[in-house]
MDAnalysis code that builds the backbone (N, CA, C; Angstrom):
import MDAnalysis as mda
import numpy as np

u = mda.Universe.empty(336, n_residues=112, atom_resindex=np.repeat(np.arange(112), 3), trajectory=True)
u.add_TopologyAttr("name", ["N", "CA", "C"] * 112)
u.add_TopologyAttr("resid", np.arange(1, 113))
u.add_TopologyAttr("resname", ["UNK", "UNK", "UNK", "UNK", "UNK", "UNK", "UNK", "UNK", "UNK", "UNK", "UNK", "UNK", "UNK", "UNK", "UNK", "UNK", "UNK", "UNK", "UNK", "UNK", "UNK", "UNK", "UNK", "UNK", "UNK", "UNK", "UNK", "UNK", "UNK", "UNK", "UNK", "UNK", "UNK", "UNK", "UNK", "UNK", "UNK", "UNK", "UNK", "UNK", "UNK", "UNK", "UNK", "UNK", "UNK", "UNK", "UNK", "UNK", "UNK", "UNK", "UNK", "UNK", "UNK", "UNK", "UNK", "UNK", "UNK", "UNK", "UNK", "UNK", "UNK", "UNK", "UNK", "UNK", "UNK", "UNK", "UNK", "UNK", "UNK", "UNK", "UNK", "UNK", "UNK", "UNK", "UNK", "UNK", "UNK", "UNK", "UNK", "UNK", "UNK", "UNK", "UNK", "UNK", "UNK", "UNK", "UNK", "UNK", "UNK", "UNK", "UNK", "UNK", "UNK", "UNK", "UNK", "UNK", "UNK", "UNK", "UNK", "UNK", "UNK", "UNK", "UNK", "UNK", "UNK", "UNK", "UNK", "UNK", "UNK", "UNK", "UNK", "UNK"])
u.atoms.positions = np.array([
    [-6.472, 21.481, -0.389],
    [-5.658, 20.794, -1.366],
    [-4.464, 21.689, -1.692],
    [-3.045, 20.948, -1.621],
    [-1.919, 22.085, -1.798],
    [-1.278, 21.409, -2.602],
    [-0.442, 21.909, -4.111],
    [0.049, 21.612, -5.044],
    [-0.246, 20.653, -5.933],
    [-1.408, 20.836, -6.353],
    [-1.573, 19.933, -6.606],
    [-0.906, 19.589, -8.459],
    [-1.588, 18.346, -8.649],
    [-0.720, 17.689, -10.423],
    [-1.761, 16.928, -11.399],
    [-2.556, 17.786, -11.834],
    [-3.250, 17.577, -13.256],
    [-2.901, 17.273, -14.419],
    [-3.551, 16.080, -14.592],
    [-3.072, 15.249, -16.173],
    [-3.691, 14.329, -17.052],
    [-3.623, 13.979, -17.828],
    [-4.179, 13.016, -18.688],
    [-3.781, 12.222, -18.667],
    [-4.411, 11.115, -18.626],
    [-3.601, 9.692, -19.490],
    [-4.742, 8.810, -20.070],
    [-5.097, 8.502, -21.224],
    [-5.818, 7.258, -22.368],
    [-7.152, 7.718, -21.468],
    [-7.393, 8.875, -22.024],
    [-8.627, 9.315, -21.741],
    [-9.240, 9.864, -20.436],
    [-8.677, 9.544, -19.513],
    [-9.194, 10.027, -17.878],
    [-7.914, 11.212, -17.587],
    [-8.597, 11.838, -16.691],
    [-8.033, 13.077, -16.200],
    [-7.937, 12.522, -14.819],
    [-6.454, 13.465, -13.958],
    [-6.098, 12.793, -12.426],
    [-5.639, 14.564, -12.029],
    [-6.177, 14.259, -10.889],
    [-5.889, 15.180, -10.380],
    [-5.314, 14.901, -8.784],
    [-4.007, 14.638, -8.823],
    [-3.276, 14.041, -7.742],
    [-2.667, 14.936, -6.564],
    [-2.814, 14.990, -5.403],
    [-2.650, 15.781, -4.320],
    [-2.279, 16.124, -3.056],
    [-1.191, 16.106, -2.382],
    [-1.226, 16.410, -1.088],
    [-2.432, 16.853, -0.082],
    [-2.461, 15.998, 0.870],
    [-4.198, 15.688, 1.810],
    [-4.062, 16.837, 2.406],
    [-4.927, 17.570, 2.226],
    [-5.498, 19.046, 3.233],
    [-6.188, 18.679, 4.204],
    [-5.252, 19.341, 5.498],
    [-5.981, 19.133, 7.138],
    [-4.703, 17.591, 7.821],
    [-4.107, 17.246, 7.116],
    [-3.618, 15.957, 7.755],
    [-2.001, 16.057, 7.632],
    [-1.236, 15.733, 8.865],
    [-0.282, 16.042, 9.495],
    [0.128, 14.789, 10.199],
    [1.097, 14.112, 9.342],
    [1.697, 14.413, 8.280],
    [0.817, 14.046, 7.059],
    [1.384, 14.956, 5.734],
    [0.317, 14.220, 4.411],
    [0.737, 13.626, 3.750],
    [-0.770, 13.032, 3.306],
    [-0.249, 11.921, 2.309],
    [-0.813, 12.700, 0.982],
    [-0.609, 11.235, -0.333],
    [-0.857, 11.927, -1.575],
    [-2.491, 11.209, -1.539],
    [-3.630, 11.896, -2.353],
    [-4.568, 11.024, -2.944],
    [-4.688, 11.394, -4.110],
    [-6.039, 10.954, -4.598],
    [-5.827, 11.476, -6.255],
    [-7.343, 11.530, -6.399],
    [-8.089, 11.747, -7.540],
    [-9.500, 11.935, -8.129],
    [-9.540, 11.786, -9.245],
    [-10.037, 11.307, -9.741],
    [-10.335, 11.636, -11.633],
    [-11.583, 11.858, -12.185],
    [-11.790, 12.173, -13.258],
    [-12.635, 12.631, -14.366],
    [-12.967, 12.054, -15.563],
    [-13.927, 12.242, -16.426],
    [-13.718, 11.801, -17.389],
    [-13.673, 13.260, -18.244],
    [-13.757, 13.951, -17.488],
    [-13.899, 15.407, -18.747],
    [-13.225, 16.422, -17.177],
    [-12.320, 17.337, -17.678],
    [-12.272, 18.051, -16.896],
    [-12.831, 19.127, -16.259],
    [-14.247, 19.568, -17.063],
    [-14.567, 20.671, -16.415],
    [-15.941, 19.773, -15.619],
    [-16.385, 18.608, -14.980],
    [-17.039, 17.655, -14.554],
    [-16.721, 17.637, -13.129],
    [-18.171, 16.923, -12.271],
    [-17.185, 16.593, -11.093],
    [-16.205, 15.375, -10.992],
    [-15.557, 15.608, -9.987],
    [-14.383, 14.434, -9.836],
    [-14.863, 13.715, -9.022],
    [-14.155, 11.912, -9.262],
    [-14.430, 11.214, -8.235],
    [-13.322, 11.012, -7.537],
    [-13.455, 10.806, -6.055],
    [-12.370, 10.652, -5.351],
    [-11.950, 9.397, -5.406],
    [-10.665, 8.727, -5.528],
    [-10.126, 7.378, -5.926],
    [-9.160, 6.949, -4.502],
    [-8.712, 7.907, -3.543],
    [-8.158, 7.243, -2.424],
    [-6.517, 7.931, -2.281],
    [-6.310, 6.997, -1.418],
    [-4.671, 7.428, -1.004],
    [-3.909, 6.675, -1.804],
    [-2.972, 6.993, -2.413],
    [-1.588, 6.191, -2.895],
    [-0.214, 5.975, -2.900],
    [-0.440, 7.692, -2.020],
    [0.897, 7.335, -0.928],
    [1.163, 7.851, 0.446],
    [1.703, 6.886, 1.465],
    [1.186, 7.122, 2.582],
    [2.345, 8.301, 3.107],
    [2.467, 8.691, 4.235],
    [3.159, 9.240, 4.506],
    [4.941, 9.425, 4.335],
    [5.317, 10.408, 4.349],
    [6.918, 9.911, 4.083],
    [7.775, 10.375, 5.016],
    [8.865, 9.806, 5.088],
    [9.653, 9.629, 5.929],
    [10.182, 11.123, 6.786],
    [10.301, 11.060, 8.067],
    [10.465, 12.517, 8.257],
    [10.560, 13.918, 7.969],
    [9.296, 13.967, 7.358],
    [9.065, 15.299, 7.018],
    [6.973, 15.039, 6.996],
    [6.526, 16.162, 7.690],
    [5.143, 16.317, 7.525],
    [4.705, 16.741, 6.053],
    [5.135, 17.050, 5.341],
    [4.651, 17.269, 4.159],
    [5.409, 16.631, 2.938],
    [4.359, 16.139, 1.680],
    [4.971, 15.457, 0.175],
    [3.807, 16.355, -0.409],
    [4.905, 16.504, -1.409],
    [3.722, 16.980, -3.144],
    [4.884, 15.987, -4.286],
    [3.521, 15.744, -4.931],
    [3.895, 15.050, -6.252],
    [4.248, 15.844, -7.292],
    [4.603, 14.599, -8.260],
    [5.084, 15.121, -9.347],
    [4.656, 13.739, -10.624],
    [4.619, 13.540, -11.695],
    [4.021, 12.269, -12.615],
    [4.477, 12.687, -13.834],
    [5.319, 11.502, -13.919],
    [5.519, 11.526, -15.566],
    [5.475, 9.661, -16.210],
    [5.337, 10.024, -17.409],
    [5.554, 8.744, -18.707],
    [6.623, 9.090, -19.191],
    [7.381, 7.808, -19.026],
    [8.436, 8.303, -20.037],
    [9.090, 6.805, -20.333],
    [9.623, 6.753, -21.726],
    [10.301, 5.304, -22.085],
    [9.046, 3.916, -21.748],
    [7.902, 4.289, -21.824],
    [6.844, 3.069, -21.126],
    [6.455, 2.807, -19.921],
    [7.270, 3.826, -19.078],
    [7.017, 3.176, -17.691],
    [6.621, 4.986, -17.196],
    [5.777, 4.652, -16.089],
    [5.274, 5.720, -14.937],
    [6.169, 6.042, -14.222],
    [5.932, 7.163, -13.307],
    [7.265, 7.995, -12.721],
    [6.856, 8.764, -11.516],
    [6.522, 8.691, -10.290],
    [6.509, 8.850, -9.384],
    [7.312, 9.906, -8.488],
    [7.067, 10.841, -8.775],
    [8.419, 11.799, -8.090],
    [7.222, 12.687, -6.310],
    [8.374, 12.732, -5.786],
    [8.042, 13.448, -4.082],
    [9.280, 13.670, -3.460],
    [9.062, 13.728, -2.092],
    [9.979, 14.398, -1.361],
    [10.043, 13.781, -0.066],
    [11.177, 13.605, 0.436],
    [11.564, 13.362, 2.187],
    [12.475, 14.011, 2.547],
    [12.356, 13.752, 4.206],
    [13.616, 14.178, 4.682],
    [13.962, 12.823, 5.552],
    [14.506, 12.176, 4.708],
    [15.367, 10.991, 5.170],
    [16.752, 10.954, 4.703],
    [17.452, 12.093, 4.414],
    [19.017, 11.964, 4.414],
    [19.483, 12.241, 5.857],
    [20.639, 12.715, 5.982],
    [21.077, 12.918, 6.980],
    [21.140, 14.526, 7.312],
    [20.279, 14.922, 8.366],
    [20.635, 16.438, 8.449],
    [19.064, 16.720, 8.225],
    [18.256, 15.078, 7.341],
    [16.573, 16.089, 7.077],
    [16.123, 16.111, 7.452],
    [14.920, 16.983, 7.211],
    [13.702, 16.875, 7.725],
    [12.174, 17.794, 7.314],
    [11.291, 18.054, 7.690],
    [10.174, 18.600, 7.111],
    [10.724, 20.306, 5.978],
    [11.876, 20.473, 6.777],
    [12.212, 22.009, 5.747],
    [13.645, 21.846, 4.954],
    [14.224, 20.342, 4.986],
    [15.585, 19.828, 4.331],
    [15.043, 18.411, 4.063],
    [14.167, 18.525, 2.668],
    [13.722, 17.370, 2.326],
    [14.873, 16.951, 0.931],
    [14.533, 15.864, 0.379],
    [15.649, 14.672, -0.288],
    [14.583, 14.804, -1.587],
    [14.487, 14.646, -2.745],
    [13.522, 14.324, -3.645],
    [14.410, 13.376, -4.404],
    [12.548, 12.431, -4.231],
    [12.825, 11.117, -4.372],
    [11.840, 10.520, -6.083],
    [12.422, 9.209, -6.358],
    [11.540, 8.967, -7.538],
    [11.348, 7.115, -7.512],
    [9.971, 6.913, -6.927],
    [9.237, 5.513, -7.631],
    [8.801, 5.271, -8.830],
    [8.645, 4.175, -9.017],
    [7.786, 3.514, -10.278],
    [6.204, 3.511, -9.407],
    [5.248, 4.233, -10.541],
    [3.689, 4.225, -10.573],
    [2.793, 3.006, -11.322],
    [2.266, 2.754, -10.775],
    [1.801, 1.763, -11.680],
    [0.403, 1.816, -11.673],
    [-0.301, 1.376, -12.857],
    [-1.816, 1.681, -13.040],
    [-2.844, 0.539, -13.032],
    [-4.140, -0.002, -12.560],
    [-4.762, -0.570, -13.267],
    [-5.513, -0.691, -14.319],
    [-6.198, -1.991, -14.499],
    [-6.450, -1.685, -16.396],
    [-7.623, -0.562, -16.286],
    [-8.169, -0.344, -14.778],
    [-9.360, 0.520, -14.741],
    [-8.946, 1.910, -15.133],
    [-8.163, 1.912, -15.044],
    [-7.468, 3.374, -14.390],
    [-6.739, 3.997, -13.159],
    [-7.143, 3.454, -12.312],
    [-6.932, 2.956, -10.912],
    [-5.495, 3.084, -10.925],
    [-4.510, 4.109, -9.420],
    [-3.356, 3.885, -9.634],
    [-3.267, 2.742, -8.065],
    [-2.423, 2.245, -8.109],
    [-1.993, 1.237, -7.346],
    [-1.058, 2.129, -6.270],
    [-1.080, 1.625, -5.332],
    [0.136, 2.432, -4.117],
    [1.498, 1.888, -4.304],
    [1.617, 3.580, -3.937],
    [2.944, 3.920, -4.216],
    [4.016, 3.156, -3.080],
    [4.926, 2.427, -3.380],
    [5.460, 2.069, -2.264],
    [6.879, 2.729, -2.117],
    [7.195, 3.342, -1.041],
    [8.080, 3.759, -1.116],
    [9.200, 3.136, -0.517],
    [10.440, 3.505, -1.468],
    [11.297, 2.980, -1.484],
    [13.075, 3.375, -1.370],
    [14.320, 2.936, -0.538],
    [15.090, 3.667, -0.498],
    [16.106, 3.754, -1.715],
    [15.865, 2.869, -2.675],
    [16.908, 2.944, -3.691],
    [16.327, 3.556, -4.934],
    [14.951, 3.992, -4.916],
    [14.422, 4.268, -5.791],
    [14.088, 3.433, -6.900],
    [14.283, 4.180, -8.168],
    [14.172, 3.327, -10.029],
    [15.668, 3.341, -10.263],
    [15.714, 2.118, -11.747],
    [16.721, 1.822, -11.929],
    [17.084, 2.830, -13.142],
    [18.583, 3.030, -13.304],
    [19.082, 4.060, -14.236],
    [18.443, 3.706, -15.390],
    [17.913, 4.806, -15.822],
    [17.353, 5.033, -17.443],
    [17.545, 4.780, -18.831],
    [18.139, 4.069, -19.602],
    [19.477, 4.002, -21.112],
    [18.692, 4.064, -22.078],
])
C-alpha cells in the first residue's frame, strides 16, 4: 500500500489507496468502524489513469460536495514522471459505500 489517505466521515473511517503489486494502479479503499479495528476491504473506485502507471489520492468536503483529487499524465509532454493533477466529484452511498470515480477531462465546475 503506497500513500495512502485516512479519514472520517459520519462515523466510518476510509482508508483510501493506491493498489500494491499492480501496474498500472488503481485507487481502492477499506473502512472501519473504529480505527484501531480490522478493516474491511470495499473495492476499486478508480480505475487506472491515463498515461502514467501510478495515482495517489487525495479527499476532501468542502461547500457540500466531495472532492476527488489524483494525478495523470495526459497533458502534453506527460507521463508516469510528468503527471497533470487532476480533480473529480466523489460521491457516496447512503451505506457508506463510495461509488466510482469516473474520470474525467474537464474536471469540477468553478467553486463561488
Amino acid at each position: 500500500m503506497k500513500r495512502p489517505w485516512v479519514y472520517k466521515r459520519k462515523g466510518l473511517y476510509y482508508l483510501v489507496y493506491a493498489s500494491e503489486g499492480t501496474k498500472p494502479e488503481m485507487i481502492e479503499y477499506c473502512t472501519a468502524k473504529n480505527i484501531t479495528c480490522l478493516w474491511n476491504y470495499q473495492g476499486i473506485i478508480q480505475e487506472n489513469v491515463q498515461n502514467s502507471f501510478t495515482t495517489h489520492p487525495g479527499i476532501i468536503d468542502y461547500k457540500g460536495k466531495s472532492y476527488f483529487f489524483y494525478h495523470n499524465g495526459s497533458l502534453p509532454t506527460g507521463g508516469s514522471y510528468r503527471r497533470s493533477i487532476c480533480v473529480d466529484y466523489m460521491h457516496y452511498n447512503k451505506d457508506g459505500t463510495i461509488q466510482k470515480i469516473m474520470q474525467t477531462a474537464e474536471g469540477v465546475s468553478r467553486i463561488k
